[in-house]
N, C-alpha and C positions, 0 to 999 in steps of 0.2 A: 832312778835319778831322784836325786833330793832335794828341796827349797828351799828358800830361808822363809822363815816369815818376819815380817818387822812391823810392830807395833804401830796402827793408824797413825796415832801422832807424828812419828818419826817421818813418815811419809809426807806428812802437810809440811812441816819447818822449812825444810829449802825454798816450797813455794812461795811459804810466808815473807821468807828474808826478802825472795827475788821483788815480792810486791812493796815490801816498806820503801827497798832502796830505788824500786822505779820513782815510788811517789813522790819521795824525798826527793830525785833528781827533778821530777818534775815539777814541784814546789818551788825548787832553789829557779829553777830556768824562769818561769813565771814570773816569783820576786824581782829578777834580776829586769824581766824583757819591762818588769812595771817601773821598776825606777829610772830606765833608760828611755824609757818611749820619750816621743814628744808630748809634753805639758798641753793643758786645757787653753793656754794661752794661745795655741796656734787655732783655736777655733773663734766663734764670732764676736766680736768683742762689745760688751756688753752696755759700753760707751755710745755705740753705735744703733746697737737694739733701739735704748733709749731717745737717743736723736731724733730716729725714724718713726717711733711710735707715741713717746712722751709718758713710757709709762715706767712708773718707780721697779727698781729689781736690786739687789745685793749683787757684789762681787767678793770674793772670799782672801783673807789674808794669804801668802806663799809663803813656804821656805823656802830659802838662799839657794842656786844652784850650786851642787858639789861639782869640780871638773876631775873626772876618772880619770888617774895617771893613765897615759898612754905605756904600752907594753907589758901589762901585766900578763902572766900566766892566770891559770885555769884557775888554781886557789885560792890567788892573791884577790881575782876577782870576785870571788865568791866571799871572802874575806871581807872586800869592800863593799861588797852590796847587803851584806846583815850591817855593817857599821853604819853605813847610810840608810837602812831600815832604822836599826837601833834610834839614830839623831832627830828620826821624823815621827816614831810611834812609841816609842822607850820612855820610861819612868824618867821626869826630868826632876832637878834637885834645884832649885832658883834659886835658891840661900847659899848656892856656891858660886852664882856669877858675882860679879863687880864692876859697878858702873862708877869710874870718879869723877868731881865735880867739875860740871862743866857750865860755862854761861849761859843765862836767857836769851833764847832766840828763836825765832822761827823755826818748827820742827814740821814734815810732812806725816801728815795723820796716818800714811795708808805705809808709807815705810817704817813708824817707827813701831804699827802696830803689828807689823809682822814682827818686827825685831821682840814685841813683846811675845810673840808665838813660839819665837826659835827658846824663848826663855822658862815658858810656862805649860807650854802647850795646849795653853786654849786660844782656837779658834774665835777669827771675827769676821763676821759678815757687814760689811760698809754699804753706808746707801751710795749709790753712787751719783745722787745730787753732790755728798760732799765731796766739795773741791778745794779747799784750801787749806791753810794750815796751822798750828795751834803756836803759840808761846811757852817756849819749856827749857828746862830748865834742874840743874839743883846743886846746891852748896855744897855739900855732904858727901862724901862716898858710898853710895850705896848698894845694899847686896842685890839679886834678882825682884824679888817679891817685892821689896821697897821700892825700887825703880819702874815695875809697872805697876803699882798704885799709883805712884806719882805723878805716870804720863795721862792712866784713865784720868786722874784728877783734873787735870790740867786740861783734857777733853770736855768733860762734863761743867769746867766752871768759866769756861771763855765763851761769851753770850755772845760773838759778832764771827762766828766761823763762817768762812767765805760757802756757798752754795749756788749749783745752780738747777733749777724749776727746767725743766727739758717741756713738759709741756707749753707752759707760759713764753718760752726762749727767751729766760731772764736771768741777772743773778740775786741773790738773796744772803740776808745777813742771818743766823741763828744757833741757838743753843743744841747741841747733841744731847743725846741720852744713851746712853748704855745699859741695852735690858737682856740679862741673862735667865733666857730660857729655861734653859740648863745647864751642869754642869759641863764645863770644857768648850761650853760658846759661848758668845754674845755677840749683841746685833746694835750696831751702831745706828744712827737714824736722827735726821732732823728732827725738833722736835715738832715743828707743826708738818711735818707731814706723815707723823706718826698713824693716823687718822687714814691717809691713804694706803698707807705700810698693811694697815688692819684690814682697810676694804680689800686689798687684796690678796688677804691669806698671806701673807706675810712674814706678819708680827700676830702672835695671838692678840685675841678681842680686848682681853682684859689686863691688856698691860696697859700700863698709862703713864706710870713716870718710871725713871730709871730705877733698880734694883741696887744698883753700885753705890752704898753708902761711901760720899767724897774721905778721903782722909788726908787729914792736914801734914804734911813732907816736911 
């Protein structure tokens, strides 16, 4: 009786394929269960932290929930969960949005600085003393990039943004700073309680005024 012989290699390949395609699938299932779970929001809210304790903490900008068509099949969903990867982690182009002119008014800090996240994709971390809202505004049609310079600007130059002190149980009137750490963040911050931001790890030590050179819109 006679064998074949087949060349090691030949032997591993099947196994190899059978392992890419598991991971792959387990990859995609993973992706998928991460962008459908429920959000951080359903945990403690950080409004509340602070109430209780008086002590300064960041809450982080969100993107916009997408609502997944109902009835999709098996690829379409998988279709839609890289797309909806893509819009949250993907290379963004700000010089193809378009913002047109609209009147000055009271804008909320913490919405519109997400809308500048959906734009740019950097990340803001907001003290959550601030509580009120800016004055903005612009003439112009403007593209991505120009539109959040505009709004940072408009943060960083209105000296009477509403706040409120959770230790003290008060409100307060003050200036923001926007200090970028790094790239793809920044941390927004009263300015005088920048000093507490630091004592408590925070904010690094040696930050001390905003980084965000203003530019005029």
């Amino acid at each position: 009786m006679s064998t074949e012989s087949h060349p090691p290699g030949e032997a591993k390949k099947p196994a190899v394929v059978r392992l890419w395609f598991v991971a792959t699938v387990l990859g995609l299932a993973a992706l998928y269960a991460w962008l459908v779970w429920p959000s951080s929001e359903l945990g403690i809210d950080v409004f509340t932290l602070s109430r209780e304790d008086g002590k300064s903490r960041f809450y982080a900008t969100t993107y916009s929930k997408m609502q997944r068509p109902p009835h999709l099949r098996l690829y379409q969903r998988v279709v839609w969960t890289w797309m909806e990867y893509q819009r949250r982690h993907g290379k963004r182009n700000p010089a193809a949005f378009s913002f047109p002119a609209s009147p000055v008014g009271p804008c909320s800090i913490h919405g519109l600085l997400n809308q500048c996240m959906e734009v740019t994709g950097t990340r803001y971390l907001i003290a959550v003393e601030i509580a009120g809202a800016v004055e903005f505004g612009n003439t112009n049609t403007l593209n991505g990039t120009q539109w959040v310079a505009a709004f940072e600007h408009a943060i960083e130059t209105n000296d009477s943004v509403i706040c409120y002190d959770y230790a003290k149980k008060r409100n307060f009137q003050d200036m923001l700073l926007l200090i970028r750490e790094r790239p793809g963040l920044v941390k927004v911050v009263p300015r005088s309680k920048l000093v507490d931001y630091q004592k408590a790890g925070l904010v690094k030590a040696d930050e001390e005024k905003s980084e965000t050179n203003p530019k005029q819109m």
